[in-house]
N, C-alpha and C positions, 0 to 999 in steps of 0.2 A: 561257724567259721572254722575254714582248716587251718592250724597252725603247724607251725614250721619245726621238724623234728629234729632234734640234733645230740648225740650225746658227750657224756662231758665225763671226767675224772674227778673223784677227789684228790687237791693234794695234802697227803699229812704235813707237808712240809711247808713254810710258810718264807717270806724274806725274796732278797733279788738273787740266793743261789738259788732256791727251788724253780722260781721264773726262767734264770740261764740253763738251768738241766731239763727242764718242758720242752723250750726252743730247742736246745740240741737233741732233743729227743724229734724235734719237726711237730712237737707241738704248740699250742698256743695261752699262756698263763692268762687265767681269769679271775675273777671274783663275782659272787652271786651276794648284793645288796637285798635290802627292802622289810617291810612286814614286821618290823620290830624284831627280829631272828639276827643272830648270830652271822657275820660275813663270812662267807664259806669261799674256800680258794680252791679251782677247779681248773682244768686243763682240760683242751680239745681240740680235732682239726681242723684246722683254719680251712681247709678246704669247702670240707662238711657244712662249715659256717656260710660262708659265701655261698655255694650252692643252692642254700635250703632258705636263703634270704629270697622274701618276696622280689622278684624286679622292680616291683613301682613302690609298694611299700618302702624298702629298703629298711633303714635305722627302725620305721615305726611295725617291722615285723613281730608278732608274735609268736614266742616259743612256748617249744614244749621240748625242753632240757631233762633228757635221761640222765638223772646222775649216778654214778656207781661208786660206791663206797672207796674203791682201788685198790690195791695189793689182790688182784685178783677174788675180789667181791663184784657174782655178776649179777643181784640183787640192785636193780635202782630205781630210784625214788625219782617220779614226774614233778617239775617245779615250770608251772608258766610264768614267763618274764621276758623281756625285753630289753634291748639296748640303751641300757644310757651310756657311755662311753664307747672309742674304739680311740686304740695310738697308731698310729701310723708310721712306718720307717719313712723319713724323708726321700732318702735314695733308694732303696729297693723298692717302696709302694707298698710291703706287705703290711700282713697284721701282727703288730708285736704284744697289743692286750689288748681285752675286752672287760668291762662291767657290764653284769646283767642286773636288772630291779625286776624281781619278786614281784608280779602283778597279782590282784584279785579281779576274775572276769566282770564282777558287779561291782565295784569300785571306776570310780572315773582319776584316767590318767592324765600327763598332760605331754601334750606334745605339740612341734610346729609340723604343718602340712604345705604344702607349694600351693602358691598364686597363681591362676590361670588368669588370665584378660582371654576374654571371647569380644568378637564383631573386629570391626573397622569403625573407630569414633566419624562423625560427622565433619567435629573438628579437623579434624587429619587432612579428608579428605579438599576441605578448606585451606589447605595450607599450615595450620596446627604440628604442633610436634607431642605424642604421647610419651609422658615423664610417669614409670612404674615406680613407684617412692618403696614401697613393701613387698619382697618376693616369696615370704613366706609367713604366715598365720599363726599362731598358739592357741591353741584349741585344747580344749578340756572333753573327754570324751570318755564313755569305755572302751576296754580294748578291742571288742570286736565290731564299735560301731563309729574308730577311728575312719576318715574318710580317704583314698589315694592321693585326693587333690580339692581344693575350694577354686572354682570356676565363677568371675561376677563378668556381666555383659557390660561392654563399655562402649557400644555401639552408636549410642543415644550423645553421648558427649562431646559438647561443642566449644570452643574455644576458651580459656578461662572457668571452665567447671569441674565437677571431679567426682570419683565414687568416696564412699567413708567406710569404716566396719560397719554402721550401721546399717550400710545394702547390702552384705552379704544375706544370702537365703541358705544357713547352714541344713544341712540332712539332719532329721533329728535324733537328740540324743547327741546334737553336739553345740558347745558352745565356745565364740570366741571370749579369748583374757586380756584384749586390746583394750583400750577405750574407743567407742563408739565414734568419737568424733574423728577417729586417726584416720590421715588419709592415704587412700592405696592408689591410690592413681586419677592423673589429672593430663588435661590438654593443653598447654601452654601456646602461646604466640609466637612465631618466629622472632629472632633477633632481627633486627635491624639492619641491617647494614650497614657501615660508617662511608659521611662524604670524605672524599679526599677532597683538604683545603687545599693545598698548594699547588693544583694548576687552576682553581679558582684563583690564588693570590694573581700566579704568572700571569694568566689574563688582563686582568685587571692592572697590572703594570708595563703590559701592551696597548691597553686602551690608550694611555696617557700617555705614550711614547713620541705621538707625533708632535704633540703640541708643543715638546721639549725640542725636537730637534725643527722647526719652524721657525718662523720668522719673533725674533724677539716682541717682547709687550713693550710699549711707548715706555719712556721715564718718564719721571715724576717732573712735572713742569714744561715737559715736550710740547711743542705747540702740535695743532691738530691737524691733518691734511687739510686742501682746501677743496672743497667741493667742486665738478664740476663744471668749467663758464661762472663760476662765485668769484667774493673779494681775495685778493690776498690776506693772510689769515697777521691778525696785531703784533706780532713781535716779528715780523718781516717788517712792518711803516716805522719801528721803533730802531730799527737797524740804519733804517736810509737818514732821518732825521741826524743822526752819529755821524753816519759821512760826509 
């Protein structure tokens, strides 16, 4: 594995003036963790840094940090390690510090890798909507046999199903720090749609409309029409007898 070459300063000087005299120097204040050793505080060009970072790798690049003692000590000492930290200026974008960890090639590190989804779910194509729950992994590995990306097929999956860590097909020499059961992506059902009630109601108080504006319902005690060529109906004979 080639690793990424970069050299770095000591600085004698330690605190947030040494860090402000780095910067204005157009350097970058560091600090070199790890290995049971001593924090060593180092400066370097941010430029150098960037450029000599993997593209796809990125954070999970491996170095190999020239350190030189400084005051003009050009005697330096090879230390491979890796990014665990960077700060960011909010508004510039630049790099205002870095931590590096002290790695052993035969030791296992840890780190997160990015999630790939490969296919087109089945589901989807049904109508399904694909829900990525996990975009990135935690993986235990060593440093040279860290992986760019963890790739699972999710072609096969159909509505209501889902992949787990436990389908991952890690490279070997690497293992996920998930639980098994966690899930990285599923196929869900479309929502629904909602009915609009209220021109169901309007209808429905259209229906009824006519019978309201029609001819009234008989009262209570209304004698009945007479059918007809029939009798006159009994409370017409009860009328005449009165007269």
């Amino acid at each position: 594995m080639d690793f990424a070459k970069v050299n770095a300063e000591v600085r004698r000087e330690t605190g947030k003036g040494s860090a402000r005299r780095a910067r204005a120097a157009g350097k970058v204040p560091a600090v070199l963790y790890g290995r049971q050793e001593q924090p060593l505080s180092l400066s370097l060009d941010p430029l150098a840094l960037v450029r000599s970072m993997d593209k796809e790798r990125r954070r999970n690049t491996v170095f190999s940090l020239a350190v030189a003692g400084g005051d003009g000590d050009v005697n330096a000492a090879s230390v491979t390690a890796m990014i665990r930290d960077v700060q960011i200026d909010p508004l510039k974008r630049t790099i205002v510090h870095v931590d590096f960890l002290r790695v052993d090639l035969n030791e296992e590190v840890r780190v997160t890798v990015p999630l790939h989804l490969k296919g087109t779910p089945v589901g989807v194509v049904n109508g399904g909507n694909l829900h990525q729950s996990i975009h990135e992994v935690a993986v235990a590995a060593k440093p040279a046999a860290i992986p760019v990306k963890v790739e699972i097929d999710v072609s096969h999956l159909n509505i209501g199903t889902a992949v787990h860590v436990s389908d991952l097909k890690l490279p070997e020499g690497v293992r996920a720090l998930l639980d098994p059961k966690t899930g990285l992506a599923s196929v869900v059902a479309p929502r629904a749609e909602k009915v609009e009630e209220a021109p169901v109601a309007a209808a429905a108080e259209g229906a009824a409309a006519p019978g309201a504006e029609g001819a009234a319902a008989p009262a209570a005690g209304a004698a009945a029409p007479a059918a007809a060529g029939g009798k006159a109906a009994p409370a017409a004979k009860d009328d005449k007898k009165k007269s």
